[in-house]
N, C-alpha and C positions, 0 to 999 in steps of 0.2 A: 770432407769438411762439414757439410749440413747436418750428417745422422751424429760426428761431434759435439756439434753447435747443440743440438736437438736434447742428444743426451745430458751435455753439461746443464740445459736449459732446465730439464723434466729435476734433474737431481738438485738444483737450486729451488726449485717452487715446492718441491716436496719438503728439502730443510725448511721452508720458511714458516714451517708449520711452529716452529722454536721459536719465532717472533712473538706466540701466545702466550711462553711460559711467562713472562713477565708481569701482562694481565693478570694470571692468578696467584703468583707471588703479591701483586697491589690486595687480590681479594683477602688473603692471606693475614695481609696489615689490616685491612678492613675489617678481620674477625677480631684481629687484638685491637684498634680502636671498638671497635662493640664491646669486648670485654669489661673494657677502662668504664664507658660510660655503665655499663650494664652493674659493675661495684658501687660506683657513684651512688647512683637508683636505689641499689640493694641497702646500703649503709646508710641513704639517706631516711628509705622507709623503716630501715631497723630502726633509728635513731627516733621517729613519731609513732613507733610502733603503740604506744601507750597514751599517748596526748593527741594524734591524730584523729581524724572524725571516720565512721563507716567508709565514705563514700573515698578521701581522698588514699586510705588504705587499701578498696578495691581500685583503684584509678593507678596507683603507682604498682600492685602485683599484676595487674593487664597490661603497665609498660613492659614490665622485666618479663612477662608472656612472651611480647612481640620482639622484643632484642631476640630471644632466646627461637621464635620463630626466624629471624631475619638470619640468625647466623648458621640457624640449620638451613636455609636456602642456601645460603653461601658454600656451605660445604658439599651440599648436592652439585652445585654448578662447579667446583672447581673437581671437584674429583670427576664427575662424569664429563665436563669440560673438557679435561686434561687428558683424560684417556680417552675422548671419543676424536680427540682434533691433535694432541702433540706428541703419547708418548703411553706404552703403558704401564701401569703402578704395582710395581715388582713385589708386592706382600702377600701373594698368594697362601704362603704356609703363614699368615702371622695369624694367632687365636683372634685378636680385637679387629679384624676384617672386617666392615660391614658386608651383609649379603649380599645386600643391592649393587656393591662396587664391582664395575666392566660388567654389569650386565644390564646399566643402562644405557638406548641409544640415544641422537640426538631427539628421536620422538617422545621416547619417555621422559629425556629431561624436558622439552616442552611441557608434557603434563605434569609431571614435578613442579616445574616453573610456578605455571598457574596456578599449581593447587598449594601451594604453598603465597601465595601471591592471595588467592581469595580466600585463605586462613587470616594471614596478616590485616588486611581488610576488616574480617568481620570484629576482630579482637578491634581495631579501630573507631569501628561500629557501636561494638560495646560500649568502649572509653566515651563515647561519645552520649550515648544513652543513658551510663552513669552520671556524667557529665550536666546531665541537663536540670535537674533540683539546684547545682550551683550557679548554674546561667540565670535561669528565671528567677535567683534570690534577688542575681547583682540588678538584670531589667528592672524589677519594682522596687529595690532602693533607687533607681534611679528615675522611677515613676515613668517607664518608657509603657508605651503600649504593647502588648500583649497577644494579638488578634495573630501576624506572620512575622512571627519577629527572626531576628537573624539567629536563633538560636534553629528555629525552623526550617529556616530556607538551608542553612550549613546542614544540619542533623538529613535533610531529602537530598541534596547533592549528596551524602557520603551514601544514602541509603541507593541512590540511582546509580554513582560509581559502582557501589558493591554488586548490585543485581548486572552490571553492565560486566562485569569480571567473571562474575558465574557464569553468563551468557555466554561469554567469551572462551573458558572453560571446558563447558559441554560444547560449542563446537569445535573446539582444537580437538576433543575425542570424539568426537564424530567422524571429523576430518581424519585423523588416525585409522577408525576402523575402519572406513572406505577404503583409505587407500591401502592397509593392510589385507583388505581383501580381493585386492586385482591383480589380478597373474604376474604384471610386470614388477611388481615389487617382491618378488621373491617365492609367492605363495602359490603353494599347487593345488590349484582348485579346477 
């Protein structure tokens, strides 16, 4: 009855790995909501493409930058998600394969993660920098001061998040090589 119980046990918690596929089915929708908004953007800056100013032309191709960023994380995550945790993805002979697919692990997509993550960021960073000739117009039409305005203290949180990301970054691969190179993880050194 116990080696049973045991075995029924092991072969339920291994299916349960199926309880994920749903998660990336959501991420799945989450690519076609990005799409929607990503047309929107795109049609919106067609449509000012010739009456809009420098600034708000670079400010809306740095949005459609970052959708187009955001939705290739997403598809990092669920393809190496999905083959590293529920199941693997049967296209081996198909030409449009990507490379990278089932040949990354949970560690690479960590680094993937982040490095797609402090991509996002800097584009952020950017908009943000662009951004700032419109802020300081709106400040002194409104005759605000000048000196640490909130245009400043927003632009150094984004600039402290971003370097907090890279930081964060290099150590996840740091933390990788270590542990890639300790006999118990696999490596014959």
């Amino acid at each position: 009855m116990g080696k049973a119980f045991e075995q029924f046990l092991e072969v339920l918690i291994f299916n349960s790995r199926w309880l994920l596929a749903p998660f990336y089915l959501g991420l799945v929708a989450g690519i076609v909501i990005l799409l929607i908004k990503f047309a929107q953007e795109f049609f919106h800056v067609a449509g000012h493409a010739l009456t809009g100013t420098e600034s708000e032309i670079i400010l809306a191709i740095l949005t459609l930058v970052d959708m187009s960023l955001v939705a290739n994380l997403l598809i990092i995550i669920i393809f190496s998600g999905y083959e590293n945790f529920v199941s693997k993805i049967d296209t081996a002979g198909h030409e449009d394969r990507p490379e990278w697919m089932g040949k990354v692990d949970f560690s690479g997509l960590k680094i993937k993660v982040i490095a797609s993550i402090v991509a996002i960021s800097a584009i952020e960073l950017l908009k943000a920098f662009v951004n700032v000739d419109t802020g300081l117009d709106t400040l002194a039409a409104q005759n605000a001061p000048t000196s640490w305005t909130a245009i400043d203290k927003a632009i150094a949180w984004k600039v402290g998040i971003h370097i907090l990301l890279v930081i964060s970054g290099v150590l996840f691969a740091l933390m990788d090589k270590i542990a890639e190179s300790t006999p118990k993880h696999g490596s014959k050194h």
